[in-house]
C-alpha positions as CSV (number, residue, x, y, z in Angstrom):
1,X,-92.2,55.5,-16.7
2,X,-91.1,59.1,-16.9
3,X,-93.1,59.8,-13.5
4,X,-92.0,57.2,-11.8
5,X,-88.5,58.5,-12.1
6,X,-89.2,62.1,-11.3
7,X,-91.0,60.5,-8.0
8,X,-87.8,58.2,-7.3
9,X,-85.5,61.9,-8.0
10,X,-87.8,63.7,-5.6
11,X,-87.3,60.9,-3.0
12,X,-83.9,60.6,-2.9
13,X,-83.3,64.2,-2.8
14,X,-85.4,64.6,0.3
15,X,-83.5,61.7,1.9
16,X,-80.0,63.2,1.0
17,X,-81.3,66.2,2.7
18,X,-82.6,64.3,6.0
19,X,-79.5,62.6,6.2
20,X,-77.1,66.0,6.1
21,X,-79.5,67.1,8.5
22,X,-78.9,65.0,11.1
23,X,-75.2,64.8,10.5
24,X,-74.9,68.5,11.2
25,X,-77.1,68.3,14.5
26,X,-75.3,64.9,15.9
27,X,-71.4,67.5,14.5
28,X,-73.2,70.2,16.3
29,X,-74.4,68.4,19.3
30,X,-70.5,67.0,19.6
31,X,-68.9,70.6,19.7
32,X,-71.5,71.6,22.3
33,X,-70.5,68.2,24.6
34,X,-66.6,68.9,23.6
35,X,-67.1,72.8,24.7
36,X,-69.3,72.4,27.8
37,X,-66.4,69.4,29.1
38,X,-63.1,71.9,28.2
39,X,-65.5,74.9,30.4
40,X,-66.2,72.5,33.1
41,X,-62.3,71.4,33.1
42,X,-61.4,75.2,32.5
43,X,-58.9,74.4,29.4
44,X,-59.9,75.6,26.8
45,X,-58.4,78.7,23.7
46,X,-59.7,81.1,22.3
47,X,-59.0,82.1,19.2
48,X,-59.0,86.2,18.3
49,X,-60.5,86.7,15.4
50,X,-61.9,90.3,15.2
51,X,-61.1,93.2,17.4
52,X,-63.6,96.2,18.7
53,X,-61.6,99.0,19.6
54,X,-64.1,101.8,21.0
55,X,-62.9,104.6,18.8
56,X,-62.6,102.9,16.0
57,X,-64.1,100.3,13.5
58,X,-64.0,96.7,13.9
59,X,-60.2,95.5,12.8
60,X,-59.5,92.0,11.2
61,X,-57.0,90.0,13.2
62,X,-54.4,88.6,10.9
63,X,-51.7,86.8,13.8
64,X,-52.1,84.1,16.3
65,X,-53.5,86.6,19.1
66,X,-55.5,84.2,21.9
67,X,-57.2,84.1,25.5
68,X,-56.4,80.9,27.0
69,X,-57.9,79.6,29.9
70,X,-55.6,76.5,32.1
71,X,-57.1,75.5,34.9
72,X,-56.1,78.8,37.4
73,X,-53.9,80.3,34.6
74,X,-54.5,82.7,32.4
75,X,-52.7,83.4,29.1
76,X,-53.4,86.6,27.6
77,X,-51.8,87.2,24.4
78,X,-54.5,90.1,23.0
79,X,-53.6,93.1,20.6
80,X,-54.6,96.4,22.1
81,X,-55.8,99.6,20.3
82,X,-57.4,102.8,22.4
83,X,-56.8,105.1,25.0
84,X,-54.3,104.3,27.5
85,X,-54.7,106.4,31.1
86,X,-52.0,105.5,33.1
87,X,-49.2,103.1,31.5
88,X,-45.9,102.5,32.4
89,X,-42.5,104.1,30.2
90,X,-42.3,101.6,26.9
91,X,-45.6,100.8,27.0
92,X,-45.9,98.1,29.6
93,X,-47.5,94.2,29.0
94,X,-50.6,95.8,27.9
95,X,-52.6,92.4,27.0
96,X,-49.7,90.1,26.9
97,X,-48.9,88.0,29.8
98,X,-49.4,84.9,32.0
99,X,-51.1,85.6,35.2
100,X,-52.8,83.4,37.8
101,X,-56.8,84.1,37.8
102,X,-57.9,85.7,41.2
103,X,-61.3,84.9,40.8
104,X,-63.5,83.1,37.9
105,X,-67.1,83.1,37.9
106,X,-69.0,80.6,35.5
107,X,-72.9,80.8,34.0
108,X,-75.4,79.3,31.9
109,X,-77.1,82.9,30.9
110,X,-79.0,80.7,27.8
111,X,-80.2,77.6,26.3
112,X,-76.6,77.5,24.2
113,X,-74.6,80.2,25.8
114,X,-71.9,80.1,28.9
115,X,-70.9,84.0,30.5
116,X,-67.8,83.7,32.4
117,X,-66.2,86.6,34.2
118,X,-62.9,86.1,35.4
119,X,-60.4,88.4,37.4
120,X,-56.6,89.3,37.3
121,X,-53.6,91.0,37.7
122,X,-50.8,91.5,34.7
123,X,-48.5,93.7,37.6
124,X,-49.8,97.0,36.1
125,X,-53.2,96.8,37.6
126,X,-56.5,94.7,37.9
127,X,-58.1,93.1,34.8
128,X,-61.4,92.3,34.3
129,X,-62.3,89.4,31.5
130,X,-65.6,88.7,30.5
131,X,-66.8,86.3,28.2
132,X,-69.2,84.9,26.2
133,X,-69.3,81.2,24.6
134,X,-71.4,79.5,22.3
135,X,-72.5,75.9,22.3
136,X,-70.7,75.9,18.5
137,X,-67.6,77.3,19.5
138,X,-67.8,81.5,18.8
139,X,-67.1,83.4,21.9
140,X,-66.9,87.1,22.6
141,X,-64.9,88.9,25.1
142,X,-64.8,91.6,26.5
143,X,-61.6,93.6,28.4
144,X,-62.0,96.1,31.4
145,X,-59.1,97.6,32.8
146,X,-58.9,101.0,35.4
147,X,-55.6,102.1,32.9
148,X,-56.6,101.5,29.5
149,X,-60.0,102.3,27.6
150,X,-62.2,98.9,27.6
151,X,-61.8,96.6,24.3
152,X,-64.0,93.7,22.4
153,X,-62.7,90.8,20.7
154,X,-64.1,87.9,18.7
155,X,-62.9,84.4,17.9
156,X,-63.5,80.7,18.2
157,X,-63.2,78.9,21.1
158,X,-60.3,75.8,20.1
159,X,-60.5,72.5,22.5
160,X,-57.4,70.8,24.0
């Protein structure tokens, strides 16, 4: 009687487990359909996370900071720490604006990864974006700009 339980235990244990499994591939396989749609309709956020300044370590990011991407718009709204070349008096936008994109170039670089490079102009100079996004979401990006040392952020990409 007592083995007969222990085997009906085992059973249902390893069924439990198949079950969560398969949840968590069809939640995962949704957020890769949901992502790969809002890249196709270029509208999607990105949520900063971490920042990777070069002459520092990385920094946690405690405020709303975000990329977002609306159809030929983008919204920059980025901390910035580094070396600044060539600024204007006060500072400038820095990584804060709303700019149309002058040129966006999508990807597939992997089985679950999109690499998007994307162009622009925040009326202190050209700005050059380039990111990396998961199938589940995470996304990296990367900031190059001819006045200010080159920066790295972290984050999650959020779905309209």
């Amino acid at each position: 009687m007592k083995k007969n339980w222990t085997i009906f235990l085992i059973l249902a244990v390893m069924l439990m487990g198949c079950a969560t499994t398969a949840e968590k591939r069809e939640r995962e396989a949704r957020t890769a359909a949901q992502v790969t749609e809002a890249l196709a309709n270029r509208h999607y956020s990105i949520r900063v996370l971490m920042m990777y300044p070069r002459r520092s370590g990385a920094v946690n990011v405690t405020s709303d900071y975000s990329l977002e991407v609306k159809g030929d718009t983008l919204v920059s709204y980025l901390p910035y720490f580094g070396r600044a070349y060539n600024v204007p008096y006060g500072g400038g936008k820095g990584l804060n604006f709303t700019a149309p994109v002058t040129s966006y170039e999508s990807a597939r670089m992997k089985k679950n990864q999109t690499y998007i490079v994307l162009t622009t102009d925040n009326g202190e100079g050209p700005l050059r974006y380039e990111l990396e996004i998961f199938d589940n979401g995470n996304s990296f990006i990367r900031v190059f700009s001819r006045e200010r040392e080159t920066i790295e952020y972290s984050g999650e990409m959020e779905v309209f």
